[in-house]
VEXDREN-2710 file (C-alpha; in Angstrom, 1 decimal):
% VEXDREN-2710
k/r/px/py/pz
1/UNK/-8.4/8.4/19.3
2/UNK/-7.3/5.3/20.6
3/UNK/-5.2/4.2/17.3
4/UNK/-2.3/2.0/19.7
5/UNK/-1.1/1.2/22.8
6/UNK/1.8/2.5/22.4
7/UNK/2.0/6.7/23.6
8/UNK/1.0/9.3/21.1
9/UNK/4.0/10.8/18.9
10/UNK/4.5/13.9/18.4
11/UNK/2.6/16.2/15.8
12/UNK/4.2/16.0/12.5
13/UNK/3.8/18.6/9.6
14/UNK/2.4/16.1/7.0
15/UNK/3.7/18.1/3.8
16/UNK/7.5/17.7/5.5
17/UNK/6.2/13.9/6.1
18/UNK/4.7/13.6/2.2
19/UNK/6.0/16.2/0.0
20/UNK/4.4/14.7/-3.3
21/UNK/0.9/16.0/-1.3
22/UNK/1.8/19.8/-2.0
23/UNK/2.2/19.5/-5.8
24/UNK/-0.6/21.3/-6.6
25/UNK/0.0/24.0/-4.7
26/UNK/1.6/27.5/-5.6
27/UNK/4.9/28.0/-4.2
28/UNK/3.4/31.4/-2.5
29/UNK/1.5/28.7/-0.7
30/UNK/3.6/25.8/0.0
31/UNK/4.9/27.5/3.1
32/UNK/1.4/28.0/5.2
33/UNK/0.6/24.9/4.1
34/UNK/2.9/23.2/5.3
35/UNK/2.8/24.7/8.9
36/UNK/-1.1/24.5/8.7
37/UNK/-0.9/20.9/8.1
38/UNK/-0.5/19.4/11.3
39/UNK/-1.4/15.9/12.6
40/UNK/-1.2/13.4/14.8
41/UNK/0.6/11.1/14.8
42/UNK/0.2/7.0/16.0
43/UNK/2.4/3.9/15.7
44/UNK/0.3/0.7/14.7
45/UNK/2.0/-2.4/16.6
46/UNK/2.9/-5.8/14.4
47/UNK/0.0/-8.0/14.5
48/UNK/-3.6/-8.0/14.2
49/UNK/-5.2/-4.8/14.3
50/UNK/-8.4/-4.0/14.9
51/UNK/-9.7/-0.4/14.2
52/UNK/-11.5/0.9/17.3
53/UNK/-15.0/2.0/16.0
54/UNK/-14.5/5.6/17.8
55/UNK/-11.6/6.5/15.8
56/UNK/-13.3/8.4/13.1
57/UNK/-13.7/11.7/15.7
58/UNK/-16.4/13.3/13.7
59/UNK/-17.8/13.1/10.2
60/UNK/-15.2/15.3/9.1
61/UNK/-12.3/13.4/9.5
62/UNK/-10.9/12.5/6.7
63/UNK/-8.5/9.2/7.5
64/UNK/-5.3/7.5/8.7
65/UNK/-2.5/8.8/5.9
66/UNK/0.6/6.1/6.7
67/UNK/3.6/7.5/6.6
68/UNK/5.9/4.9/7.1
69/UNK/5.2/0.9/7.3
70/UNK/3.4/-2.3/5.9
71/UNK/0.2/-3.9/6.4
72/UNK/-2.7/-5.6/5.0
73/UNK/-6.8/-5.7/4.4
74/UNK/-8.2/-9.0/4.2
75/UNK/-12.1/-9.4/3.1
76/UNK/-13.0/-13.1/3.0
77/UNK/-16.0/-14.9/2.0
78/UNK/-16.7/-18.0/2.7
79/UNK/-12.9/-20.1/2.2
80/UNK/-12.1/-16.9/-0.5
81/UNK/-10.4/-14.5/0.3
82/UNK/-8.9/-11.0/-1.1
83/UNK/-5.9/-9.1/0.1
84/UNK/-4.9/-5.6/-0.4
85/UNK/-1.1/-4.5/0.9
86/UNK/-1.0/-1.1/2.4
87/UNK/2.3/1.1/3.2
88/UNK/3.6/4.8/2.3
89/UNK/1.4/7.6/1.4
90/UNK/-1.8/5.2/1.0
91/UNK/-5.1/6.8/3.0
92/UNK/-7.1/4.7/5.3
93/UNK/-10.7/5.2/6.9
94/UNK/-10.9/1.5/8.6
95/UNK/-13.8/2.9/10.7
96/UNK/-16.0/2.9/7.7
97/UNK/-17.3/-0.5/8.0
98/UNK/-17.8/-3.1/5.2
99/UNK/-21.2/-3.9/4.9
100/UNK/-21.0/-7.3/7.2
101/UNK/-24.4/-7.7/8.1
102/UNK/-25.8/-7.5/4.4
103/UNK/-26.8/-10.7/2.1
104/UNK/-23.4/-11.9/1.3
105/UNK/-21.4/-13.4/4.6
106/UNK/-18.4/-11.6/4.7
107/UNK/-15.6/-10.9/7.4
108/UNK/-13.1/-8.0/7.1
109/UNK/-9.6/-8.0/9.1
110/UNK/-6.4/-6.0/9.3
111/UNK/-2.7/-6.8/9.9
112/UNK/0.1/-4.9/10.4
113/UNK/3.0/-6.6/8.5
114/UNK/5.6/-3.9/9.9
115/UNK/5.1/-1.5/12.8
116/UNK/3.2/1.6/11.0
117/UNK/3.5/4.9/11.9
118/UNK/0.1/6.8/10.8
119/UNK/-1.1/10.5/10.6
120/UNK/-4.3/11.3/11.9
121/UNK/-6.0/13.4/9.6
122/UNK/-9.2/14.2/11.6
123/UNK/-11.2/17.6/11.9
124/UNK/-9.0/19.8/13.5
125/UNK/-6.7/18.7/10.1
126/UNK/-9.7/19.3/8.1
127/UNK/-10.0/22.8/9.2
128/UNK/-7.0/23.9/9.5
129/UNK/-6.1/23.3/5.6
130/UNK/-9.5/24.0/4.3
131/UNK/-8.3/26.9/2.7
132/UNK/-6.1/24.9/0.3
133/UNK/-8.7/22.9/-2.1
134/UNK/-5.1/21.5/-4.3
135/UNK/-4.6/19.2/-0.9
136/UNK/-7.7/18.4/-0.7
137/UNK/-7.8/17.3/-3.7
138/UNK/-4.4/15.2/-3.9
139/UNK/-5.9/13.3/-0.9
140/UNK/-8.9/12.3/-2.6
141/UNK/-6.3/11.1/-5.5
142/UNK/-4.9/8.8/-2.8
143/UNK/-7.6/7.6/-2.1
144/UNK/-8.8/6.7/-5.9
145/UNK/-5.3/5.6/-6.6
146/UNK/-6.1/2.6/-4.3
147/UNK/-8.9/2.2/-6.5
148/UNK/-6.8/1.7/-9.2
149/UNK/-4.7/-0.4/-7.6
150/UNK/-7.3/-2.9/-6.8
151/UNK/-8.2/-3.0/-10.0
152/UNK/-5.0/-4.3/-11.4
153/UNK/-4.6/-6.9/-8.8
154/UNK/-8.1/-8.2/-9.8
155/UNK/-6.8/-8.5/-13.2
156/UNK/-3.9/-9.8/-12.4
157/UNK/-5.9/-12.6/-10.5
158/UNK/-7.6/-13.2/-13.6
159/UNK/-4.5/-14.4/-15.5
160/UNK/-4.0/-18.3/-16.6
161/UNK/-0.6/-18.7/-14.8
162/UNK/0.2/-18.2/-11.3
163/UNK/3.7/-17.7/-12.2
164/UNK/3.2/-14.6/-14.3
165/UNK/0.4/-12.8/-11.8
166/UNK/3.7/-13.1/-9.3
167/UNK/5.7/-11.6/-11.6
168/UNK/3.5/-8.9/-12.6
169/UNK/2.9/-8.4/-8.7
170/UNK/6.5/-8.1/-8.0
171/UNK/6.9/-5.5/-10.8
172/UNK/4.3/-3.2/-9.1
173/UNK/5.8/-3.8/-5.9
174/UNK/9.0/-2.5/-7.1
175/UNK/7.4/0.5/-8.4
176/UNK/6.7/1.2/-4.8
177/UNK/9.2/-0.2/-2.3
178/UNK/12.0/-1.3/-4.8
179/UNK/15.5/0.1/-4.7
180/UNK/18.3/-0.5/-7.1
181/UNK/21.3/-2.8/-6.9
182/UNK/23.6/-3.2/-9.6
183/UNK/22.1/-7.2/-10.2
184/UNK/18.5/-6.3/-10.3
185/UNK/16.1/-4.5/-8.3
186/UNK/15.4/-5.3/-4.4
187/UNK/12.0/-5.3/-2.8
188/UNK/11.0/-5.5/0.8
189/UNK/8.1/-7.7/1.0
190/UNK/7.6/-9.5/4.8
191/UNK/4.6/-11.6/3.5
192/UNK/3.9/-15.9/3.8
193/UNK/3.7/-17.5/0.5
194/UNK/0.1/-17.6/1.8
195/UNK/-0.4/-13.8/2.0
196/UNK/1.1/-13.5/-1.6
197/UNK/-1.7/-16.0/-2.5
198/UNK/-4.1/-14.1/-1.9
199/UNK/-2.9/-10.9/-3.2
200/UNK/-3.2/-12.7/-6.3
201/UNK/-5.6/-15.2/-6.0
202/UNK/-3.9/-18.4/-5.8
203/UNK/-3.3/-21.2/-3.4
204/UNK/-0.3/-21.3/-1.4
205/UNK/1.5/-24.4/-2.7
206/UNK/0.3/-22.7/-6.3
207/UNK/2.8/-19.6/-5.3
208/UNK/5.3/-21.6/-4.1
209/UNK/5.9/-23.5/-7.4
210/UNK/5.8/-20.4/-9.2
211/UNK/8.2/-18.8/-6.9
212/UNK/10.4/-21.5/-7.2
213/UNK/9.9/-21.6/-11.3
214/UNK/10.6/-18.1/-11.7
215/UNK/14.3/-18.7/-9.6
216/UNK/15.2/-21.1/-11.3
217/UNK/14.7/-19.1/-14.7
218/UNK/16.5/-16.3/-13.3
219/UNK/13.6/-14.0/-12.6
220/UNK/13.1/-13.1/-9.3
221/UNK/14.9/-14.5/-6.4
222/UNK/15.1/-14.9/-2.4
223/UNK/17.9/-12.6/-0.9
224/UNK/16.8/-12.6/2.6
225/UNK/13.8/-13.2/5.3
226/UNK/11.1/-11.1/3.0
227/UNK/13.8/-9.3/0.3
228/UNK/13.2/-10.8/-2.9
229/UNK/15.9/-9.5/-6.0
230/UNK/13.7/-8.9/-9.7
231/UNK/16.8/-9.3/-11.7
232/UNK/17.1/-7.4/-15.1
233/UNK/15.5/-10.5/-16.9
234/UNK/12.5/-10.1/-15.4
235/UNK/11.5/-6.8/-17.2
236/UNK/12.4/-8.2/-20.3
237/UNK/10.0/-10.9/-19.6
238/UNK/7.2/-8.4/-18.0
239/UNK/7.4/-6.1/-21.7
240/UNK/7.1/-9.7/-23.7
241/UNK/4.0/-10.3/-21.6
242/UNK/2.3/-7.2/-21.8
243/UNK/3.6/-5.2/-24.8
244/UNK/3.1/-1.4/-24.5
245/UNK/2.9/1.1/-27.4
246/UNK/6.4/2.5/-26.1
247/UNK/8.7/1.6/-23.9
248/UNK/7.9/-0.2/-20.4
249/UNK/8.1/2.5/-17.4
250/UNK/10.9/2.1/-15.5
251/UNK/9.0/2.1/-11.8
252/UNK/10.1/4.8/-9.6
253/UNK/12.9/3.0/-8.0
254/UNK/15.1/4.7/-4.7
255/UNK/18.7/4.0/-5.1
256/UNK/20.4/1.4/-2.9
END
């Protein structure tokens, strides 16, 4: 399966690698499991990627689980496009192919914003856990919770000001890469004002004046190369924007 360049790594037990896979198993189970579940492992190089068309190795593999790392899926259409930002835990099949020779003209492409180390979940994975349907079925979750996750970018796309989709965007980021500093929260996001664009959908000189606007009102701001701060402000402006019937989750955040 050639996923990189770079050599193969070794094989890593995936439920050591992704613990939150193995909550619905019993804990008479957990341990089998978790030497059962073996895969292996590839590093995705920074850059463009593109997905060999022989990495699927079989109809039963199920996909690419990343463990560690940061990239992107691009589908544009004529001078649109939409972007969907990939890291931890999130499960990939790029071999099945977008339909790009169908009416509407469309071009699919990958990028790998960090170097990404993935798990190669492929048949011998398949068999060797099929006697554990609660995995199974926590990697079809992955699977819908990008779903999901889609969804609420496209209606964050949706919303009147660019200022607030970036906003809400950063709040979801910092559900999944934030960590906590006393001033605010921190998130590690390596991405052009360009790429933020078209996470969600907006221009790039429209994201940059909305950047700017929400530093200047204390919101979010630039810390370092891709590390932006969402100080405590801005979760006080998130619940006035979208009122909830109880309080506003706190997302789960890693301490500093």
């Amino acid at each position: 399966m050639p996923l990189s360049p770079e050599p193969r790594l070794p094989d890593v037990r995936v439920l050591d690698e992704d613990p939150d896979l193995a909550a619905g198993l019993r804990d008479d189970e957990l341990g089998a499991a978790t030497r059962a579940a073996l895969a292996r492992t590839h590093v995705l190089a920074r850059g463009p990627w593109k997905p060999p068309r022989d990495a699927s190795n079989g109809t039963t593999a199920i996909g690419l689980l990343v463990l560690d790392g940061l990239l992107m899926r691009t589908v544009e259409i004529g001078d649109r496009c939409a972007t969907e930002l990939l890291g931890d835990g999130d499960l990939l099949r790029p071999w099945e192919r977008d339909p790009e020779d169908g009416s509407l003209p469309l071009r699919v492409s990958w990028t790998i914003l960090e170097p990404t180390r993935v798990a190669v979940l492929d048949a011998r994975f398949a068999a060797a856990t099929a006697a554990w349907p609660a995995l199974a079925s926590a990697l079809v979750g992955r699977a819908l919770r990008r779903a999901r996750w889609q969804a609420i970018f496209a209606a964050l796309s949706h919303m009147n000001r660019v200022d607030e989709r970036v906003l809400f965007a950063f709040w979801y980021f910092a559900e999944r890469w934030g960590r906590v500093r006393p001033d605010g929260i921190l998130v590690r996001l390596p991405v052009t004002h360009e790429q933020l664009g078209a996470l969600v959908g907006a221009r790039r000189p429209s994201v940059t004046t909305a950047l700017s606007a929400l530093g200047e009102i204390g919101l979010l701001q630039s810390v370092a190369r891709g590390e932006w701060l969402l100080t405590p402000a801005a979760r006080a402006r998130v619940e006035r924007l979208a009122p909830s019937r109880g309080a506003l989750d706190t997302p789960r955040l890693v301490a500093a």
